[in-house]
C-alpha positions as CSV (number, residue, x, y, z in Angstrom):
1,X,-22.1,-2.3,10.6
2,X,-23.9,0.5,9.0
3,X,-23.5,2.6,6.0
4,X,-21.0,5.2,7.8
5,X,-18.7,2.4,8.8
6,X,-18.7,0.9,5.6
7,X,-18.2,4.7,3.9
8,X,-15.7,5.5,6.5
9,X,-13.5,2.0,6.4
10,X,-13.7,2.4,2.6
11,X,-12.2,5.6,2.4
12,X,-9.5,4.8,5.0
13,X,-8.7,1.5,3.0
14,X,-8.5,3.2,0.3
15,X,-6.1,6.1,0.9
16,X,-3.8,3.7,3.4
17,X,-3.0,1.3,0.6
18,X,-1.3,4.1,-1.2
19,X,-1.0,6.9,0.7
20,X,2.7,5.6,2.9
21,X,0.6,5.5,6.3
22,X,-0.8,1.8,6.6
23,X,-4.2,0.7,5.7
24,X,-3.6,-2.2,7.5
25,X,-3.1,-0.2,10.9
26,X,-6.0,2.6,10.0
27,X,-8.6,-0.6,9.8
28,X,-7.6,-2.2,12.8
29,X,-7.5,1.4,14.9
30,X,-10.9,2.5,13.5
31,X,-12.5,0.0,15.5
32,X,-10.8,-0.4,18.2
33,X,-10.7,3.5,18.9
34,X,-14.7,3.9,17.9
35,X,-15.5,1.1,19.0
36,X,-16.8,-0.4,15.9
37,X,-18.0,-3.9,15.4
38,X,-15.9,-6.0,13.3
39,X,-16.8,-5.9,9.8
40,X,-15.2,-9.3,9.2
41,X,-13.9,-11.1,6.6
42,X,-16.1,-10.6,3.8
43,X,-15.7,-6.8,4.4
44,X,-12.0,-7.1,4.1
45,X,-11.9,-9.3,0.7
46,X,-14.7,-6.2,-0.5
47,X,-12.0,-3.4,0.4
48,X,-9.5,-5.5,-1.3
49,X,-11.2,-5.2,-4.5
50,X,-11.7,-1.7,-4.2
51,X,-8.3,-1.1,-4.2
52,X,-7.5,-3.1,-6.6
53,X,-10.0,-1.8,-9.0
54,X,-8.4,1.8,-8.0
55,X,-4.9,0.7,-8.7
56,X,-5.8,-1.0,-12.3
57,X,-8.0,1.9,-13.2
58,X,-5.2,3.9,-12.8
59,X,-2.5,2.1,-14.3
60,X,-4.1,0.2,-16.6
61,X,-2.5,2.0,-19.7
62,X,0.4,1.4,-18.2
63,X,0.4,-2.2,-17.7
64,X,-0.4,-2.9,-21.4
65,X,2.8,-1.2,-22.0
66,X,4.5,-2.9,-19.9
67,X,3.3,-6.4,-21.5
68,X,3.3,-5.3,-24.8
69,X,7.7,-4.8,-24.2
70,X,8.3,-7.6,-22.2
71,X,6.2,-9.5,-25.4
72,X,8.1,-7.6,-28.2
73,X,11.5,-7.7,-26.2
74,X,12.1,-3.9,-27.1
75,X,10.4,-0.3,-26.1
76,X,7.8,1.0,-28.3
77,X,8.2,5.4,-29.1
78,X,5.6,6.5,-27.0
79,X,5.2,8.8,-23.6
80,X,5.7,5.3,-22.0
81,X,8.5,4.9,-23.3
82,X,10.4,7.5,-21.7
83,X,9.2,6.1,-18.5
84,X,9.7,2.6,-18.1
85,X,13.5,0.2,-18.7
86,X,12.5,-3.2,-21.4
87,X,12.9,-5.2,-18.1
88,X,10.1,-3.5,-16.1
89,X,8.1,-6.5,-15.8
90,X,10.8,-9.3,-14.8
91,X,11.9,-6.7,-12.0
92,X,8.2,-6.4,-11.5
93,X,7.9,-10.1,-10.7
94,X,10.8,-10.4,-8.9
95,X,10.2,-8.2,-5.9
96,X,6.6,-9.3,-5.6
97,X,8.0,-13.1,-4.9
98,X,9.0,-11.8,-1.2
99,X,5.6,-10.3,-0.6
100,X,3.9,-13.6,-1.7
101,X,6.0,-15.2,0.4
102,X,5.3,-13.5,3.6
103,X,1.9,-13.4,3.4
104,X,1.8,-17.2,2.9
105,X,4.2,-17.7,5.9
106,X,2.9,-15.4,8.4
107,X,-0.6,-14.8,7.6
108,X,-2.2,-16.9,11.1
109,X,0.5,-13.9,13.0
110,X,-0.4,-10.7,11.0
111,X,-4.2,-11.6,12.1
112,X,-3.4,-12.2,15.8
113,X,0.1,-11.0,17.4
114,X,0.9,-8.5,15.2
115,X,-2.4,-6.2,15.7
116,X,-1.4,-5.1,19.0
117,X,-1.8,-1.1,18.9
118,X,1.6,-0.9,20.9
119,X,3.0,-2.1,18.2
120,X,1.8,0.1,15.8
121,X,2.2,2.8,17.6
122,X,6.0,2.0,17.4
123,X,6.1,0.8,13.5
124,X,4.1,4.1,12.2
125,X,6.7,6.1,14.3
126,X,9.7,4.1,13.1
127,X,9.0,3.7,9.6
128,X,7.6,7.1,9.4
129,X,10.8,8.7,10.9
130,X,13.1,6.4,8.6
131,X,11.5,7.8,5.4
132,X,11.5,11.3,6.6
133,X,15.3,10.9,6.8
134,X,15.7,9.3,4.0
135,X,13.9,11.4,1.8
136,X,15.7,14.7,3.4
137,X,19.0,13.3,3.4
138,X,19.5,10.8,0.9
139,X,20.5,11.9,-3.3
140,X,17.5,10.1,-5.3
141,X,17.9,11.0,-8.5
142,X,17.5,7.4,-10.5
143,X,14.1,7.5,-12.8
144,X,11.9,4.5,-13.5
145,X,13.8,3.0,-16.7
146,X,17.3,3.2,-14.4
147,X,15.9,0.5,-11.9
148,X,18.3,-2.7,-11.7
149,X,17.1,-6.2,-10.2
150,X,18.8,-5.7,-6.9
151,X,16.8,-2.2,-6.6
152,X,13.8,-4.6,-7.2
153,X,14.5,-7.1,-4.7
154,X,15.1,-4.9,-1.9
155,X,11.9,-2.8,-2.5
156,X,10.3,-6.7,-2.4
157,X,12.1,-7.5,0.3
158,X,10.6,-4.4,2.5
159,X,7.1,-5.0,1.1
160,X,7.5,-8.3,2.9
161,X,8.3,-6.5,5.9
162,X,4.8,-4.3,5.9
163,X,3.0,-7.3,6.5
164,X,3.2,-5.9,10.1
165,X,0.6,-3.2,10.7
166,X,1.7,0.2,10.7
167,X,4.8,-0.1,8.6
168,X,2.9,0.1,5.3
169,X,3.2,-1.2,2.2
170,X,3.1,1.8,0.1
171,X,5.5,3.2,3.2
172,X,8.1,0.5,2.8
173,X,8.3,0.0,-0.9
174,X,8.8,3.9,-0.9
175,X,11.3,4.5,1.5
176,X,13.5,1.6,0.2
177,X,12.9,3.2,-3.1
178,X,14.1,6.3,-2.0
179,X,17.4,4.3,-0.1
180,X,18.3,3.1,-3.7
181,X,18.9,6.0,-5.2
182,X,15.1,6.5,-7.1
183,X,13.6,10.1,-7.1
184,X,10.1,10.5,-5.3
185,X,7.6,10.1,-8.0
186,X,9.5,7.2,-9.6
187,X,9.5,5.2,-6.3
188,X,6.0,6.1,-5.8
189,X,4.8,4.8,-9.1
190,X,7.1,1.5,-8.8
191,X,5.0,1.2,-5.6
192,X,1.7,1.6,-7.0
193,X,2.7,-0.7,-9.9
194,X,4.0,-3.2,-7.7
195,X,1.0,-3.6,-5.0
196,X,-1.7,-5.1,-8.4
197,X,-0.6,-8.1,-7.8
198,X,-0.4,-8.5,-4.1
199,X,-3.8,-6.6,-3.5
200,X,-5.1,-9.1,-6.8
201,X,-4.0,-12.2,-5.2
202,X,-5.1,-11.6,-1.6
203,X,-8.2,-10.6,-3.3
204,X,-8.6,-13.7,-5.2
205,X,-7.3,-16.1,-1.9
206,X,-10.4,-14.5,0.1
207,X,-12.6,-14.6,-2.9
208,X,-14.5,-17.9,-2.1
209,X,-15.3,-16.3,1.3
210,X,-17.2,-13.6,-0.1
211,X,-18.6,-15.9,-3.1
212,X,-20.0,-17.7,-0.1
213,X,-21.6,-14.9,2.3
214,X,-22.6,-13.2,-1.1
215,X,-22.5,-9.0,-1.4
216,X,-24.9,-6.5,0.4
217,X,-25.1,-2.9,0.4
218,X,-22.4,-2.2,3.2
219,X,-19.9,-4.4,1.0
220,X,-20.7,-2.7,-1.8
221,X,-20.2,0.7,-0.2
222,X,-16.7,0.3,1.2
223,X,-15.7,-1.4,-2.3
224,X,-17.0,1.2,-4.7
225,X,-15.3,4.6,-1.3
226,X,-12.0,2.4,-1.3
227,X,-11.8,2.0,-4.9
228,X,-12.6,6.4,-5.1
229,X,-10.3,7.1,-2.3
230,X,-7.7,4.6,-3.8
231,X,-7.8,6.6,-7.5
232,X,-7.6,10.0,-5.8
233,X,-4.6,8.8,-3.0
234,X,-2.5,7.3,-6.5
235,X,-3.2,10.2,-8.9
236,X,-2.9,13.2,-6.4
237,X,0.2,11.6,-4.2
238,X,2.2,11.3,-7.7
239,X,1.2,14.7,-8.2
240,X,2.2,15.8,-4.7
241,X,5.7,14.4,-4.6
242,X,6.5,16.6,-7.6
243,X,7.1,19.2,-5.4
244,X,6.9,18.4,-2.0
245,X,8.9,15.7,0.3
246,X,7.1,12.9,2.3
247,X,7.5,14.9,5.7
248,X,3.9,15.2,5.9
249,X,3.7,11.5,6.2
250,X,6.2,11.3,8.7
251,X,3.9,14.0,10.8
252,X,1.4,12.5,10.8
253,X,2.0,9.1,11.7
254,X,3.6,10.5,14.8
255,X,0.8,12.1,16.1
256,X,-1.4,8.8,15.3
257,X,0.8,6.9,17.2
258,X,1.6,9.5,20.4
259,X,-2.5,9.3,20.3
260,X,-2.9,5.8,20.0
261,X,0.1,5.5,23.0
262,X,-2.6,7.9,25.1
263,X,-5.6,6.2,24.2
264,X,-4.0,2.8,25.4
265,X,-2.8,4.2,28.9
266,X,-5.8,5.6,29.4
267,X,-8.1,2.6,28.8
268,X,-5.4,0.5,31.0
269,X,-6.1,3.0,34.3
């Protein structure tokens, strides 16, 4: 590990967790394509917090809001209000449940089986390809405060999926978003609102690792480049989706994975 690694893992945490491409894939491909040591665990639970600090930074206005309605039990006239439904947090809650969920269940498999590059090669190019159809081809016109509980649980339900490497969180929650009928900005945002509590509790889980190995420089430096990149992938892909459609996405996860599928046969010769 050196300061590059820990600069370049940061900013590919980062923008992954948000941007609908797969952090998760990106920091197990940077590696094993540049043949990078592995940072380990400590480095993981550091790029955790990053993100999280990105995502809270970000939303932060947002989630007092959000508390302050639920606590009141009615909207309060402000810009927020035209944004977010009364029920924001209960649907909130109930589509991180699946999430929790899976990563209690299947954590021992998405740490061994399911980091094979094969296979996410296939899930970038699947996922990728489903939300390039969907967004083209599919009416999404609902906004944030028209979301229903069964629009929540399906978004949780697909978040669950993206425990497997390559689908994406970000990717999943978006494209179901998109399926039920919200617009692309909306589904984004319910996305970014929705992965503070998985990134804060997978943070916390690993949090007696890294109170244990304590923090150096090259922890410190992929927390504070995934917490920049983090801000910047929220802010400018809300701003992006205003007037452009995911295909870009869908591009590019294609090419990682036909160059991943290269890389692979050509190591196995």
């Amino acid at each position: 590990m050196n300061i590059f690694h820990s600069v370049i893992l940061g900013l590919v945490q980062g923008a992954g967790e948000f941007l609908p491409i797969s952090s998760s894939a990106h920091l197990i491909l940077a590696p094993w394509l540049f043949h990078f040591l592995d940072p380990g665990l400590s480095f993981d639970v550091a790029l955790h917090f990053g993100t999280l600090i990105a995502v809270v930074l970000y939303f932060y206005r947002d989630w007092l809001y959000i508390f302050k309605i639920t606590l009141l039990k009615s909207q309060i006239p402000n810009l927020k209000s035209q944004i977010y439904g009364k029920n924001i947090l209960y649907f909130l809650i109930l589509a991180t449940i699946p999430g929790v969920l899976a990563g209690y269940f299947l954590e021992s498999e998405a740490e061994t089986i399911f980091r094979s590059p094969i296979l996410i090669a296939i899930t970038l190019s699947v996922v990728g390809l489903v939300l390039y159809l969907v967004d083209k081809y599919h009416a999404h016109r609902k906004k944030m405060d028209q979301i229903t509980w069964i629009d929540s649980l399906w978004i949780g339900l697909s978040q669950a999926v993206a425990i497997v490497p390559g689908v994406s969180r970000s990717g999943a929650t978006i494209t179901t978003g998109l399926v039920m009928g919200l617009n692309r900005q909306s589904a984004a945002r319910f996305s970014f609102l929705l992965s503070t509590p998985i990134i804060f509790g997978a943070a916390v889980v690993k949090l007696p690792h890294l109170i244990q190995n304590g923090l150096d420089n090259f922890l410190i430096i992929g927390m504070l480049s995934a917490a920049v990149s983090g801000y910047l992938a929220i802010k400018y892909l809300l701003k992006f989706v205003e007037r452009a459609s995911y295909a870009i996405f869908f591009w590019y996860r294609l090419a990682l994975a036909l160059l991943i599928m290269a890389v692979y046969f050509f190591r196995a010769k």
